[in-house]
C-alpha positions, 0 to 999 in steps of 0.5 A: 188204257195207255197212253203214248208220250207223244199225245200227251206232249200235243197238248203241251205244245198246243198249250205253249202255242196258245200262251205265246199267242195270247202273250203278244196280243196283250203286248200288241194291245197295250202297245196301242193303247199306249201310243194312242195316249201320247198321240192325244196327249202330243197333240194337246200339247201342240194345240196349247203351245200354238195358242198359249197365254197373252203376255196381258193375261201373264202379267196380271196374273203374276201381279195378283200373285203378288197383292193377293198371294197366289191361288192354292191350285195353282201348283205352277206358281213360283210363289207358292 
C-alpha cells in the first residue's frame, strides 16, 4: 500500500498545530498565574503601608535592640 506525501504532511502540520496551541495555553496559564500573585502580594503591601507601625511600638523596639541585642529572626535589624 502506498502512500502520498500530502497524507503524510497533515499529520505533521495537525501536529504543529496542536504544539503551538498547547505552547500559548501553558503561557496564558503562567501569565495569570503570575499576575495573580503580584496582585495579592500589591494589595498586602498597601494594607501594611496604611496600617504600618506606631512610632511607640518603633522605639521600644529599637531600645530592646540595644539593651537586649536584637532578636536572631529579625533579619530587618541594623543591629544584627
Amino acid at each position: 500500500m502506498k502512500y502520498n506525501r500530502s497524507n503524510q504532511r497533515n499529520g505533521v502540520t495537525l501536529l504543529m498545530v496542536m504544539t503551538v496551541l498547547v505552547l500559548f495555553l501553558l503561557m496564558g496559564t503562567t501569565f495569570m498565574i503570575v499576575t495573580n500573585n503580584f496582585l495579592k502580594s500589591a494589595r498586602q503591601r498597601s494594607k501594611f503601608r496604611l496600617k504600618g507601625d506606631d512610632a511607640q511600638v518603633l522605639v521600644e523596639r529599637a531600645l530592646y535592640d540595644i539593651i537586649r541585642g536584637p532578636d536572631l529572626n529579625n533579619i530587618m535589624s541594623p543591629l544584627r
